[in-house]
C-alpha positions in Angstrom: 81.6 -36.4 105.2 84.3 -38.1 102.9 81.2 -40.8 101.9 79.2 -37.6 100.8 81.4 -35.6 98.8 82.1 -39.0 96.6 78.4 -39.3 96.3 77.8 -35.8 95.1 81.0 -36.1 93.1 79.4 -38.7 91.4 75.9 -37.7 91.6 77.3 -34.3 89.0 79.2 -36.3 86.6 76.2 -38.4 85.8 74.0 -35.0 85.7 76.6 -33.7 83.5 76.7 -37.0 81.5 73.0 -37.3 81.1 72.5 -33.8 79.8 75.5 -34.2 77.3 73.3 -37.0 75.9 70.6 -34.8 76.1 72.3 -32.2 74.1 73.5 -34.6 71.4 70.0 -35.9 71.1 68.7 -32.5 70.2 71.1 -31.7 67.9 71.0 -34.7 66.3 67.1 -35.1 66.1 66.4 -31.2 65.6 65.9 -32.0 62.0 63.0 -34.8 62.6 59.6 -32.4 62.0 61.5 -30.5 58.6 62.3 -34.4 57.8 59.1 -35.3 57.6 57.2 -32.9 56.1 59.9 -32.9 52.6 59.2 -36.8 52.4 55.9 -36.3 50.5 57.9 -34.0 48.5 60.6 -36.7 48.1 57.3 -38.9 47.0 56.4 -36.5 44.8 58.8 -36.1 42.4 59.7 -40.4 42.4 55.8 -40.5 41.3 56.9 -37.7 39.0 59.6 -39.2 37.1 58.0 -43.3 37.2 55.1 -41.7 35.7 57.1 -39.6 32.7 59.1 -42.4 32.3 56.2 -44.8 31.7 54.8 -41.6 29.2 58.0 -42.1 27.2 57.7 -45.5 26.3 54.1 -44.2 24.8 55.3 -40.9 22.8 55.7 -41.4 19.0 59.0 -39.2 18.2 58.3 -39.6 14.2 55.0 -37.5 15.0 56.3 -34.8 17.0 56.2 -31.8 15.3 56.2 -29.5 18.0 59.5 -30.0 19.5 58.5 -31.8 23.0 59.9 -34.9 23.5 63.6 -32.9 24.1 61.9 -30.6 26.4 60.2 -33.6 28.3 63.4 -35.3 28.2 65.0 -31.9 29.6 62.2 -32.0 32.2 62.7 -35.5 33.4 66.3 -34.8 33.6 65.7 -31.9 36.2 62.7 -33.6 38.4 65.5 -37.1 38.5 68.3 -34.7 39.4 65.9 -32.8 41.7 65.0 -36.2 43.6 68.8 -37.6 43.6 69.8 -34.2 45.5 67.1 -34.1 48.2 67.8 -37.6 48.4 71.4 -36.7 48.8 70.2 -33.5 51.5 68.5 -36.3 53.2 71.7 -38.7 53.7 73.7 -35.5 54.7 71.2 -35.0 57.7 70.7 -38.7 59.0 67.5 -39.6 57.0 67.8 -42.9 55.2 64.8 -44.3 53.0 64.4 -48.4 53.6 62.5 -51.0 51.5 61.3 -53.7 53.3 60.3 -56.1 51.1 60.6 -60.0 51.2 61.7 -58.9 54.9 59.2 -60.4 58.0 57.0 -57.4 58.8 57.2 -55.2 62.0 54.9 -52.7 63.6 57.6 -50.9 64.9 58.5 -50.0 61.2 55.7 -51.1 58.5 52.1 -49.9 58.3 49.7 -53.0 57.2 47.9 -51.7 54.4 46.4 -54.9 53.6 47.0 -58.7 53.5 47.1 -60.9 50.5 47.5 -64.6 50.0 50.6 -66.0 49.0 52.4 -69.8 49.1 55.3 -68.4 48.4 56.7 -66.3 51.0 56.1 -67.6 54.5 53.3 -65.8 56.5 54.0 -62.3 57.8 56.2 -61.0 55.3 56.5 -57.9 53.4 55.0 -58.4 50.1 54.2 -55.2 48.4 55.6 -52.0 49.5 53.2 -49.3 48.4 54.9 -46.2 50.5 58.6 -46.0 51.1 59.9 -46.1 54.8 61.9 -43.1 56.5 64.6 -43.2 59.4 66.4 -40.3 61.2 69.5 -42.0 62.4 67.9 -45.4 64.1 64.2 -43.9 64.5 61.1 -44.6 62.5 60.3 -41.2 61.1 57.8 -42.8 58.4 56.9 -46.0 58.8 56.7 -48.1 55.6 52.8 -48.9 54.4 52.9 -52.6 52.9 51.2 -55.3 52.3 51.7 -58.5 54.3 51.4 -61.9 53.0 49.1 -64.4 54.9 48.5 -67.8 54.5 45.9 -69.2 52.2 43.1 -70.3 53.4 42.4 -73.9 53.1 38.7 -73.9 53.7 38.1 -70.9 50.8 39.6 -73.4 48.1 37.4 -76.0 49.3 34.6 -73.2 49.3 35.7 -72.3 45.6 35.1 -75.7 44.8 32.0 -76.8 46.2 30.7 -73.7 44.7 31.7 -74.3 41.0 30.6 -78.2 41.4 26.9 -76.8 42.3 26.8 -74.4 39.8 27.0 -77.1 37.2 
């Protein structure tokens, strides 16, 4: 009798221990579907303010007559300000962006766009990363899509070669 109260005594603590962890785990990843749907917002308005920023570089003040290089300025200033407090919202909540790059690739956390030949980084690594990466706490909410350096192929140079000798 003693041997099976200490059993159930036991038995209900890890019950209650396992649904405490539970509990944590919803709060904590409640947020996960809202998180993901504002990252191609979060896209968005980076695309938004690279793309005016590259525009800028382009715009001839001496010419502008109409008074919009301060209201693009005033504009760029809101969308960068915009993107620094969702990015901020983000932090607040557990959502942290990553950049793999120059980092060996894994599936658990990139996408493989593509692969492209390069000497120098060793074979499998992030080259290129061409959509940001998301986590919620320490899960992949948006994996990363990159591109993953391979090795050159030895036989394509050789290919290359024999190629331009016969076309001579």
């Amino acid at each position: 009798m003693k041997d099976k109260i200490v059993r159930t005594l036991a038995e209900m603590e890890n019950v209650m221990a396992r649904t405490r962890r539970e509990a944590d785990n919803s709060k904590k990843f409640a947020v996960q579907n809202f998180a993901k749907d504002l990252l191609d917002v979060a896209d968005n308005l980076g695309r938004a303010s690279a793309h005016v920023k590259g525009s800028f570089s382009k715009i001839d003040e001496s010419n502008d007559t109409a008074g919009a290089v301060p209201l693009l300025k005033t504009l760029l200033e809101g969308v960068e300000m915009t993107e620094k407090q969702l990015g901020e919202v983000f932090r607040k909540y557990g959502v942290e962006k990553f950049d793999p790059t120059n980092e060996p690739f894994d599936p658990n956390m990139h996408n493989a766009v593509f692969q492209v030949p390069d000497n120098s980084k060793p074979p499998g690594t992030v080259a290129h990363v061409l959509k940001a990466g998301y986590m919620l706490y320490d899960r992949v909410i948006r994996p990363a899509e990159v591109s993953v350096t391979q090795a050159p192929d030895p036989d394509a140079d050789k290919n290359n070669t024999s190629n331009k000798d016969s076309d001579a």
